[in-house]
C-alpha positions as CSV (number, residue, x, y, z in Angstrom):
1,X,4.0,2.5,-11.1
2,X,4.6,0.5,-7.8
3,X,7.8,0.1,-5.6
4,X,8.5,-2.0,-2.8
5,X,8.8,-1.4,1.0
6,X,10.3,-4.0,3.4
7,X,7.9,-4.1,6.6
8,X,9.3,-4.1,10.5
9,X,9.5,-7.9,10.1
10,X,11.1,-7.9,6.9
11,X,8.5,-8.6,4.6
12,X,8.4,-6.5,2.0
13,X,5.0,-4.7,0.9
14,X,3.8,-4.0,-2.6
15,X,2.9,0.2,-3.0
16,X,0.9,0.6,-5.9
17,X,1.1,3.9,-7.2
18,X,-0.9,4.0,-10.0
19,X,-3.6,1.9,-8.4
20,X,-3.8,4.0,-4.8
21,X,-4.5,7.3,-7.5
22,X,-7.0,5.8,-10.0
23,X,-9.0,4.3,-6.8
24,X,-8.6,8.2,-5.8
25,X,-10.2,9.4,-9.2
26,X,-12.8,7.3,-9.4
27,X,-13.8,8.3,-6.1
28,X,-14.1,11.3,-7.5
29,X,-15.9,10.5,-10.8
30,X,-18.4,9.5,-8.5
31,X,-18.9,12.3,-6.2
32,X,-19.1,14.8,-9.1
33,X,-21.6,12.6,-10.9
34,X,-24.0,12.8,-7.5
35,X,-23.6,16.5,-7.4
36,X,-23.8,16.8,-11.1
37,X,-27.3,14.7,-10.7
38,X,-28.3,15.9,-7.7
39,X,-28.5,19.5,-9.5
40,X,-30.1,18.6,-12.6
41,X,-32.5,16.7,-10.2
42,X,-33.8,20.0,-8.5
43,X,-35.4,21.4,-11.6
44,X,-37.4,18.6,-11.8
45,X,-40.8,17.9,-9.9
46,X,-40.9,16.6,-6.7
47,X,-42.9,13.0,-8.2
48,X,-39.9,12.9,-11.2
49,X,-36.9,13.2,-8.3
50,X,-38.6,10.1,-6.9
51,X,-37.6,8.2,-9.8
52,X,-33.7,8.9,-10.0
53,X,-33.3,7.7,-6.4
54,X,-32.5,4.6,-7.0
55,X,-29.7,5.9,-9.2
56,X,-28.7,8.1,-6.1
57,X,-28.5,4.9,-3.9
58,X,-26.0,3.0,-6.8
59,X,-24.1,6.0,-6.9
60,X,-23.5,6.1,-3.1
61,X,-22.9,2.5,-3.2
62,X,-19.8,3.2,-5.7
63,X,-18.6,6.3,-3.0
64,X,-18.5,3.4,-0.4
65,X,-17.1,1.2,-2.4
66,X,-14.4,3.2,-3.1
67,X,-14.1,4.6,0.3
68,X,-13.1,1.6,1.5
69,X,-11.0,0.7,-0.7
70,X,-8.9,3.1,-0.1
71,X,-8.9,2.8,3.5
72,X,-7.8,-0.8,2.9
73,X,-5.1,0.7,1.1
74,X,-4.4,3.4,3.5
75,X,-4.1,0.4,6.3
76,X,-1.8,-1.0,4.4
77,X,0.9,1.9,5.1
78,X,3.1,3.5,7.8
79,X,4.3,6.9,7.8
80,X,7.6,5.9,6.1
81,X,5.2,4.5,3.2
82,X,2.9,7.8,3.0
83,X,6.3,9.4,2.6
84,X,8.0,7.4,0.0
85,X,4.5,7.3,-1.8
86,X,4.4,11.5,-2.1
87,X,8.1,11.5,-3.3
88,X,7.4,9.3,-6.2
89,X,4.2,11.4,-6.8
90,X,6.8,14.4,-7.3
91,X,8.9,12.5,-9.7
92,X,6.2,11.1,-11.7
C-alpha cells in the first residue's frame, strides 16, 4: 500500500505504507527476541551467559538497523504526510 504526496516544490514523494509498518514490526520482532533471551539467559550460570553475548550484540545490531531505518523514513515526512499516513492506516 503506498500513495503519493507532492512536496513544497512540487515533487511528489513516494509513502510507503506497507513498508513504514513491516520496518515497524520487525523492530519489534527484535526487541522481544532480546527480552525473550535475555530472560531465558538469567537462569543460566554466570560462565554460560558469556557465551550468548555475542548473540545479544547481533541482536542489537538488528534494533539499530532498524532504528534507523525508520528514522530515514520518518525524515522523509512532514506533518501533512504523518497525517495522510494515519488516515490510510484507518482505512486499511
Amino acid at each position: 500500500m503506498g500513495f503519493l504526496i507532492k512536496k513544497e516544490c512540487c515533487e511528489a514523494v513516494r509513502i510507503d505504507t506497507k513498508r513504514i509498518l513491516m520496518a515497524l514490526d520487525e523492530r519489534d520482532k527484535w526487541v522481544r527476541r532480546k527480552e525473550d533471551l535475555q530472560k531465558s539467559l538469567k537462569a543460566l550460570p554466570r560462565t554460560e551467559r558469556k557465551l550468548h553475548k555475542e548473540e545479544i550484540l547481533r541482536i542489537d545490531q538488528e534494533i539499530a538497523y532498524y532504528d534507523g531505518l525508520i528514522r530515514d523514513m520518518k525524515g522523509d515526512m512532514t506533518p501533512n504526510h504523518v497525517s495522510i499516513f494515519l488516515k490510510n492506516l484507518n482505512r486499511a
